[in-house]
N, C-alpha and C positions, 0 to 999 in steps of 0.2 A: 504493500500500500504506500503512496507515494504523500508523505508528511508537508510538501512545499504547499500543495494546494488548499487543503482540506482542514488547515487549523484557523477555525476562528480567531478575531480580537477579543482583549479583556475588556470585560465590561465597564466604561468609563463615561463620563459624561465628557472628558475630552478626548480628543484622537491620539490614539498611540502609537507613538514613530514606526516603531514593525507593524503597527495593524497593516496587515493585506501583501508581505511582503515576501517576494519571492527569494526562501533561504540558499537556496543555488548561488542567486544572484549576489545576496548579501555577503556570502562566505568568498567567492571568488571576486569580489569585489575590495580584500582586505589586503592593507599594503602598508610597511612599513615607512612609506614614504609621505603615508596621508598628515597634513597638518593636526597639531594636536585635537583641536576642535569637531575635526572629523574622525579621527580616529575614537574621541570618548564620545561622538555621538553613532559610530557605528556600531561601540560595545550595547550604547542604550537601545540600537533596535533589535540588537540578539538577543537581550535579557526580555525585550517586551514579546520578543515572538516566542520562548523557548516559554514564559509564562502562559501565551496565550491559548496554548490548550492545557495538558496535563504535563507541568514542567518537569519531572523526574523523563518520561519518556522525551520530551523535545528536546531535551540533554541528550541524554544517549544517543536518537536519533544524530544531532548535532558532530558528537565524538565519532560516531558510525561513517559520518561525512568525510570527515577527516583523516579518518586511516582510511580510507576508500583512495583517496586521491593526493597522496603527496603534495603535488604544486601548489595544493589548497593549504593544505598544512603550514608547510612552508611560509608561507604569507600570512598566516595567520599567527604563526611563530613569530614571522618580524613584527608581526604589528605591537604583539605581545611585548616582547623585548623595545623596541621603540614606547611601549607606554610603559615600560616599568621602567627605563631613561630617564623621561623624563617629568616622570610623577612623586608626589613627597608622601613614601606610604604612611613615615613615623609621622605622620599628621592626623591619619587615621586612626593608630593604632595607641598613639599619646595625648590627642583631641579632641574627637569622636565622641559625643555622649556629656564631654564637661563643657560648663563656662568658662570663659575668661580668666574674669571676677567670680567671686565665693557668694554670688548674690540672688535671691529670690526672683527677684526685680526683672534683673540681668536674665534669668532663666525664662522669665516669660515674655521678656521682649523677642526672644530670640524665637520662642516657638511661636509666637504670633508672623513674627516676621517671616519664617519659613513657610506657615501657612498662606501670607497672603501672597509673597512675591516668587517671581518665580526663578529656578534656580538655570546655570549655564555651564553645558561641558565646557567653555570653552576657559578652562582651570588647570593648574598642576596640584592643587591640593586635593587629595585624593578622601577626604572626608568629606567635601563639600561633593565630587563626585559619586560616591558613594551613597548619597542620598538618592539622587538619580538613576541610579543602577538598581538600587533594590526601597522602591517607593510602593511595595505593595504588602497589604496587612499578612496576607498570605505567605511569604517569601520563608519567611522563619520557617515554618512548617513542612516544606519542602524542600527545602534546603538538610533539614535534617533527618529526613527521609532515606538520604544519598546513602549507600552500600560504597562497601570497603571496593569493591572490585573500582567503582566509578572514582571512586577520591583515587585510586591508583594510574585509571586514565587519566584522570587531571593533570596529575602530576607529571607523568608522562611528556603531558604536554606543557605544564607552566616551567619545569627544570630547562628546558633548554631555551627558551626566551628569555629567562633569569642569568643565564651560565655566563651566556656574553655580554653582558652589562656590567655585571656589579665588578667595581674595581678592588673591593672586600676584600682577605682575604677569607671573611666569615657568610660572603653569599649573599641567599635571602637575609640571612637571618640577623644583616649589619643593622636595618632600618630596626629591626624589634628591639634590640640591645639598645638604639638611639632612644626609641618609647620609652624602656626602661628607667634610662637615665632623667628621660624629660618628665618623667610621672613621677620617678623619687622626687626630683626638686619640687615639683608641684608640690608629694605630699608633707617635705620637711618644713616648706613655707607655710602650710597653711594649721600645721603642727604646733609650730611656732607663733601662730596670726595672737591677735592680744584677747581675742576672744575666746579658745579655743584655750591659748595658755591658761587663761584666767581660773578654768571650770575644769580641767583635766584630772581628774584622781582626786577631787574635794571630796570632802568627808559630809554626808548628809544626815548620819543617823542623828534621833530627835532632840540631844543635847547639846547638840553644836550648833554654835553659834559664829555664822560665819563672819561677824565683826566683831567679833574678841580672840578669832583664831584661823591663821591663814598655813598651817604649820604644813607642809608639803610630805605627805604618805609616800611609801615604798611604789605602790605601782605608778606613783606621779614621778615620782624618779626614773623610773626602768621607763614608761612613757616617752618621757624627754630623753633619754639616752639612746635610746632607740632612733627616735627621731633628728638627732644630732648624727647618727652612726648610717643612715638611711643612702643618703647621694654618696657616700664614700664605699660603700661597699658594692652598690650599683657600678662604681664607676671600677670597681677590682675584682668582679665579675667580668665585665668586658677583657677586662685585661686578661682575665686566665681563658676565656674564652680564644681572643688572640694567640695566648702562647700556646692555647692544646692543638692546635693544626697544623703547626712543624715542630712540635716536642719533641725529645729524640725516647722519652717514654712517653704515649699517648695514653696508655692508662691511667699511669701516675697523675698523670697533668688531668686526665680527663674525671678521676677520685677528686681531686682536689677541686674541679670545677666545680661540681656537684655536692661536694661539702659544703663550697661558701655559697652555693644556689640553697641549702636546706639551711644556713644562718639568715642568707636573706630572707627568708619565707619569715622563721621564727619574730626577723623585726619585726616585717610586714602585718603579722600577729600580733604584736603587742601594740605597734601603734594603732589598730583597727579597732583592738579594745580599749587601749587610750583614751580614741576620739569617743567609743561607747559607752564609756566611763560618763561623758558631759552630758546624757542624756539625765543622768539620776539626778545631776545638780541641777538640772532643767528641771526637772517635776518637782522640786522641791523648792527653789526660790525663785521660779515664771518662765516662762518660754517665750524664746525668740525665733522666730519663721527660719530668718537668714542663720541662726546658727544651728539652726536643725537640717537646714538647707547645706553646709559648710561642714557637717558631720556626715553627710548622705554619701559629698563630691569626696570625701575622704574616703571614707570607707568604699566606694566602689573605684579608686583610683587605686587604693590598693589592691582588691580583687582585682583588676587589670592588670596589675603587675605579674601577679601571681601566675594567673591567664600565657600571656607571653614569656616567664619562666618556662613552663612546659613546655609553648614551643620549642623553645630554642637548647633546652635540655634533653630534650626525650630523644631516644635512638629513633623513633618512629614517629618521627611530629604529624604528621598527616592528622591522624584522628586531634591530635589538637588544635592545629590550625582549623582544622574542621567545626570543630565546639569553640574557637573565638568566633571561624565565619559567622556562625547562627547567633551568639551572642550579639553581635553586632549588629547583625538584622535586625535582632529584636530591640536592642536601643534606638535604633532607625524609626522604627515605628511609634516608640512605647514617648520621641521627644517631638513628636506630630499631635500627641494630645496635651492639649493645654487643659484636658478635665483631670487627666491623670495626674497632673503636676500638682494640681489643689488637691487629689484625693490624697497624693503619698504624702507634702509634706504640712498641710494644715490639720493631719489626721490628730497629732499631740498636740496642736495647739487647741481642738473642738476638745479633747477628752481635759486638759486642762482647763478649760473656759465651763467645762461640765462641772469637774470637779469643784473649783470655786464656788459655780452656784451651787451644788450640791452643800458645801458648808453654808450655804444661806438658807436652804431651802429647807434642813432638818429642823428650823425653829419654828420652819409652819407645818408641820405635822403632828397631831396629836396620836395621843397612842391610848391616853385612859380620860376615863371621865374630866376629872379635874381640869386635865390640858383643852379637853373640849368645851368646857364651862369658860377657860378662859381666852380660850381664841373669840367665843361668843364675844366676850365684854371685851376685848381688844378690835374686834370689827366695829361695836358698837361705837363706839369711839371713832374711830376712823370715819365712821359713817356721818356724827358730826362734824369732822370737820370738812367734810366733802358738800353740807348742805352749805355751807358757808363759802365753801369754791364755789356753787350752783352761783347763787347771788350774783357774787363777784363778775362771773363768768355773762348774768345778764347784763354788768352794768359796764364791762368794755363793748360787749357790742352795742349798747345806748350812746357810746362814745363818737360812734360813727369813724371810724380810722382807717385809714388806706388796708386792704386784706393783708400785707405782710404785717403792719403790724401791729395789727388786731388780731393775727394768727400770732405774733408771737409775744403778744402781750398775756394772751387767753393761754400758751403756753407757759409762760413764767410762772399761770395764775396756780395751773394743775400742778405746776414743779415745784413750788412751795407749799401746797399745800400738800403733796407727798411728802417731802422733807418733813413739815410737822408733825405729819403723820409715823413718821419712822421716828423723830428724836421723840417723841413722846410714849415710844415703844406698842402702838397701836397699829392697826392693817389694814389695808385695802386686798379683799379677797381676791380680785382678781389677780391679781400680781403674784399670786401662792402658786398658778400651777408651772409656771415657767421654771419658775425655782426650784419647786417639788419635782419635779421630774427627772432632772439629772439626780438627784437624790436617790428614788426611787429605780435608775439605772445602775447605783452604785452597788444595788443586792445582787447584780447582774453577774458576778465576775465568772461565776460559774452555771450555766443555763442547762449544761444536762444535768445538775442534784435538783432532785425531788424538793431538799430541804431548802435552796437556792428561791425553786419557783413559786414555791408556798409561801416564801419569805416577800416574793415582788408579789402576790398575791395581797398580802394581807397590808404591805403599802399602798395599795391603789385603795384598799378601802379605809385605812387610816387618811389618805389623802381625799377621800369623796366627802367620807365624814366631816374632813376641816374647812373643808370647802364649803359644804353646807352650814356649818357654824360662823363659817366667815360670812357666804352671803347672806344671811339671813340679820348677822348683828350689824351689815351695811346697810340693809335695806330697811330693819325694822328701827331704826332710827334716823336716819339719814329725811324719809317722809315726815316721821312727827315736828323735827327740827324744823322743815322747810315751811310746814303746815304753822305750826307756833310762831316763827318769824314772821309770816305776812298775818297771822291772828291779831299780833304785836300792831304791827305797820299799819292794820285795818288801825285799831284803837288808839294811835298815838297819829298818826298822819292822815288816817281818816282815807286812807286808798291801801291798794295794795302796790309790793314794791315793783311790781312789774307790769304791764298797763297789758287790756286786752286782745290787742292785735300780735302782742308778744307770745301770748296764752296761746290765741289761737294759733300762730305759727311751731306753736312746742305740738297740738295736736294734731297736725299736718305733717311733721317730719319724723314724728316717733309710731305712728300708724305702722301694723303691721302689714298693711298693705301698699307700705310704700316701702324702697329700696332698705330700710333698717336691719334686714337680716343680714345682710352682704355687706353692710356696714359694719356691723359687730363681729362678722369674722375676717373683715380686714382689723379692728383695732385689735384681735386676737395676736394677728401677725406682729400687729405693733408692741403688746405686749411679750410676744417672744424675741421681736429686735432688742427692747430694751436689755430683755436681760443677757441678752448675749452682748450688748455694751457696758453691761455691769461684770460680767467673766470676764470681760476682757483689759478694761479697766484695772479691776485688780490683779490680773495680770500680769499688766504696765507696772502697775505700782510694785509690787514686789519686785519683777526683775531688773528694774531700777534703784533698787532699796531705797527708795524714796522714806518708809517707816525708817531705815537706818539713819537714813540724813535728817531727818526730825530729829532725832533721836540723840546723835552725836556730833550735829553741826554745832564749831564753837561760836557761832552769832544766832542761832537759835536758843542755843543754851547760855549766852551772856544775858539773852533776852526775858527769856521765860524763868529762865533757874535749871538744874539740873532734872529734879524728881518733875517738876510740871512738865519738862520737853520728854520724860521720858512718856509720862501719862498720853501728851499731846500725840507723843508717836503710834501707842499703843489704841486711843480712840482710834484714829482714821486709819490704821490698819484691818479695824474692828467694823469700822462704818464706810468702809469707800465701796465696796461694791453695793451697797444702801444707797449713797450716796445716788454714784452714778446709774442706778437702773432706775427712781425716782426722778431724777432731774431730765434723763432722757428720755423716759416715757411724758412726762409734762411736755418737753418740748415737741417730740413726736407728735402729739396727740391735736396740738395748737398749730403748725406748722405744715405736716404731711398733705391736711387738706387747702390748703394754701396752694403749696407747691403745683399739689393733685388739678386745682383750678384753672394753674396759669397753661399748666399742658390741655386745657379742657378735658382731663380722665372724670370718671364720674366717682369720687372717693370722698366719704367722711367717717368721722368717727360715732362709732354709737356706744359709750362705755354705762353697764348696766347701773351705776350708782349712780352715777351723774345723770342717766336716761331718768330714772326714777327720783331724785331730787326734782329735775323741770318740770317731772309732771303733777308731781306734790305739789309745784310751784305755780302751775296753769291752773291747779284746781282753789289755791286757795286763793286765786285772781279774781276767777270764773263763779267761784261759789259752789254750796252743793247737788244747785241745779243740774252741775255738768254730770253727777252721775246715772242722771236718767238719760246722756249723750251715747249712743254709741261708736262714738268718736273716741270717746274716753277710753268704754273697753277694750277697743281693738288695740288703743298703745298700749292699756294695762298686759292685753294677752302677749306682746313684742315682747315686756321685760322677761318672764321667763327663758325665751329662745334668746334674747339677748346676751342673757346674763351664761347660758350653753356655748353659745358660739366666742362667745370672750374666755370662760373657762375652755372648752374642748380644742377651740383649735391656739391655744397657746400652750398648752398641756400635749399637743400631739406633736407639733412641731419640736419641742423642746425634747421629748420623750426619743423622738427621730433621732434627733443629732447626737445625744447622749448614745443612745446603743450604738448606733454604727461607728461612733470615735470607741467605743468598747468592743467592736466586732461582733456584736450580736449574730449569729446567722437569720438566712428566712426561716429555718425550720424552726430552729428556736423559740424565733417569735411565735410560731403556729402553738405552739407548747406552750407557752404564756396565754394564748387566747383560751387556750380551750380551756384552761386550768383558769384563768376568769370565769370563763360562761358555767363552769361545774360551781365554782363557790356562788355564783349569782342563783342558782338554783337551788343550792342546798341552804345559803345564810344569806337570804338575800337582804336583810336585815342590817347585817355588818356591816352594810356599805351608809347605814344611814345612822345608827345608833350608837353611841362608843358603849363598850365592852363593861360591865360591870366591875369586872378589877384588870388590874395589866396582867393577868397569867391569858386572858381572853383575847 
């Protein structure tokens, strides 16, 4: 069967340079003498065509060509040897895969850039070629498919194109030994970088205190020593390399090559667990992107190393060159996803951003009566000072002010009066489940025990429970307050404080038959922004030791005194992610519909206390005539769903990010649902009642 005519193109929304291409033609068409440009764009229509059916056979087919016909060979030879002249492989094999720069930033400029522009054979760097040679998801997988017989034709055929080039006396394998060298510097610099030094072999366990003690540990030593010993023995490796190829004993020389190739490995190891070491000091005093990003570039430059060790050592490198080729495909692919890049290296900074609110979110879960009695009278609380935001909130927009800022006045209004709400140690329900839910991902760690899932079990219903304590002591005060104020304002002003075109505009936009559902689970969403700028915030603040510089700064501490700056430090350690999930949700909630406006999106906020403050507040405008309106009840029937769509979809979102920075599986989760839907059938109670003592 004749393989020229009958191989389809790959499937592309663009044209690919072999689609339709007569390989006869292609193959007798190759000449050492084509300019470089032509020569790397002749290699890309042999790769497009040998893919475009079943690439394992269009190979072989290909190889079959060639030992068929000598003169074809031959030129095909030269063309070989002419691009391996004048191509820079250790560019490849030292470049390939890293940045420049040690930088996140850096990292995704690049693969934006890759994706949008488009790339040119007409190159001696053979990495940036290389993109174009193997620019299909597929590649990997077939590529490693290839049998020993086939990698032995290869070779066949790449040795003698190689043979009369290299001016070496070490061959191929002068370029890999260059990689070497140029990968060690890379990783002794970045070993050395100030970041990197700083966190390497820190001691984290819970009594250290890393501002009264910087004392540098045994593996932080053997770390830097390693790394100080890295480009030198790189560079005396080569050397014995060189002398084992006119040795006048090849053994000798060839034992000793292979012993300092198994010291280098041993560095290579210790500085990979070095840079791994920075990860614990990461979880323990905040994470930084770029220096999780700077531990990544590290530890897989030295996996590279190691990679090209075996090349260049093994009596039979074939199968290794082989396992770099596929490796390298697959970095090919794996630096084309700009999704992949967010998933590997922001995955520690979601499960740190979790864990943070996790330590906030344990002080809103009750677990026995008592704790449920007193989230009640802590909502309730809350709930007054939110009829009092309600007011306020009428009398900026009685102001009349340009929408931004009137949107960000009305924010400031919410951001304070969250703040008061937190320093006075009281809550706003809604805000619970964002927080709660990394929490209750924290029972996570282990999803196949029994005792694991009964454990997140029995949190979702300590968490329904607080929830209904919360809304309940928001709601069931938040009304009376709103209702008594204009009671007041009737009696002392002789009106009420909000006039009845206002009324009727609160019964207009809180209707459940106007857009308010879709409303309340947008501020849902908002409510899980904030707290994820409350995780992240304290974060910041830790890996900055910001609490340290309160703490030990001497014009703070000239300022305050010693014992007050240390207090001082210890509050806003204690209260910054309060802080900032408060004061961003305030601003959020005044602001977003603003924004949402000036793009003409159709977005506002519907937050269930605040929804039911204005209506308390319409009615006690309107009088009690309005509840024989049913205008009334249709908003009365909104706050329920309301008050659902502001708890469910902040609580689910939150719940999302938390497991999957934990690796939850799907199944898992299946195993959590179901293990909900049984406790909901057998106590469906527990989800509403607290427990008569904590053994329950």
């Amino acid at each position: 069967m004749n393989l020229d005519r009958i191989r389809t193109p790959a499937r592309r929304w663009w044209p690919r340079p072999g689609a339709g291409v007569d390989i006869s033609q292609l193959l007798d068409s190759a000449s050492g003498d084509l300019p470089l440009a032509e020569r790397h764009l002749w290699m890309v229509q042999l790769m497009d065509w040998i893919r475009a059916g079943e690439p394992v056979s269009g190979l072989q087919y290909v190889v079959r060509q060639l030992e068929q016909v000598p003169e074809r060979r031959a030129n095909v030879v030269a063309l070989l040897s002419a691009f391996w002249r004048d191509i820079d492989v250790a560019a490849l094999l030292a470049d390939f895969g890293f940045t420049a720069r040690s930088s996140f930033m850096q990292e995704l400029g690049e693969r934006v850039r890759s994706r949008m522009l488009p790339l040119s054979p007409a190159t001696s760097d053979l990495a940036t070629l290389f993109s174009l040679l193997f620019d299909d998801p597929d590649d990997a997988r077939w590529l490693g498919q290839l049998d020993d017989a086939m990698l032995v034709d290869l070779s066949g055929l790449l040795h003698p194109a190689f043979a009369g080039v290299s001016l070496s006396p070490l061959g191929w394998r002068e370029p890999f030994y260059d990689a070497i060298m140029f990968l060690s510097s890379q990783v002794r610099a970045a070993g050395f970088s100030r970041e990197m030094r700083a966190r390497m072999g820190m001691r984290v366990d819970q009594d250290f205190d890393p501002d009264e003690s910087n004392a540098e540990r045994p593996d932080q030593a053997s770390a830097r020593q390693a790394f100080r010993q890295l480009a030198l023995v790189a560079e005396r490796v080569h050397d014995l390399a060189l002398a084992a190829v006119n040795a006048p004993d090849p053994e000798a020389a060839l034992a000793a090559l292979l012993r300092e190739g198994q010291y280098f490995r041993a560095l290579l190891d210790t500085c990979a667990k070095g840079a791994l070491s920075v990860h614990d000091h990461l979880e323990a005093y905040g994470v930084s992107i770029d220096i999780v990003f700077q531990i990544d570039q590290l530890t897989e430059r030295c996996r590279r190393i190691e990679q090209l060790l075996s090349c260049v050592l093994s009596p039979t490198p074939a199968p290794d060159v082989h396992a770099l080729m596929v490796d390298l495909v697959r970095v090919s692919v794996s630096r084309r996803s700009v999704r992949a890049l967010f998933t590997q290296h922001y995955s520690m900074l979601a499960r740190k951003v979790a864990e943070r609110s996790a330590e906030t979110g344990e002080h809103y879960i009750t677990r026995t009566g008592a704790e449920y009695a007193t989230m009640f009278w802590r909502a309730a609380g809350g709930g007054a000072v939110l009829a009092i935001t309600t007011f306020l909130k009428f009398a900026i927009l009685a102001l009349g002010l340009s929408p931004f800022w009137s949107g960000l006045t009305a924010g400031g209004n919410y951001a304070v009066s969250f703040v008061i709400v937190q320093l006075l140690h009281w809550t706003v329900a809604t805000k619970q489940p964002a927080m709660t839910a990394p929490a209750m991902a924290a029972k996570l760690a282990d999803t196949r025990s029994d005792e694991a899932v009964e454990g997140f079990v029995d949190e979702v219903a300590h968490l329904i429970r607080s929830q209904m304590a919360g809304i309940l002591g928001n709601l069931l005060l938040v009304a009376p307050v709103v209702l008594a104020i204009q009671g007041l304002a009737w009696w002392l002003l002789k009106r009420p404080l909000i006039d009845v075109h206002t009324a009727h505009h609160v019964l207009d936009t809180l209707t459940l038959w106007g857009p308010s559902l879709w409303y309340a689970a947008f501020t849902g969403v908002l409510l899980f922004a904030s707290s994820l700028f409350a995780g992240w915030l304290e974060n910041w603040f830790v890996l900055n030791k910001l609490d340290s510089a309160l703490r030990w700064n001497p014009r703070i501490r000239a300022a305050f005194g010693a014992e007050r700056a240390q207090r001082w430090a210890l509050w806003w350690r204690q209260n910054i992610s309060g802080l900032g999930s408060n004061m961003s949700l305030g601003l959020l909630l005044g602001l977003v519909p603003v924004v949402a406006g000036f793009f003409a999106a159709p977005l506002d906020v519907r937050h269930v206390t605040l929804s039911t403050g204005q209506l308390a507040a319409a009615l006690g405008t309107l009088g009690p005539q309005l509840l024989h309106d049913p205008k009334f009840w249709w908003c009365f029937a909104a706050l329920p769903l309301t008050g659902l769509l502001n708890v469910g979809v902040s609580f689910g979102l939150a719940l999302r990010v938390a497991m999957r920075s934990r690796g939850v599986r799907v199944k898992d989760r299946a195993r959590l649902q179901a293990a909900l839907r049984r406790r909901l059938r057998q106590r469906p109670l527990s989800f509403l009642l607290p427990p008569r003592s904590p053994s329950h």
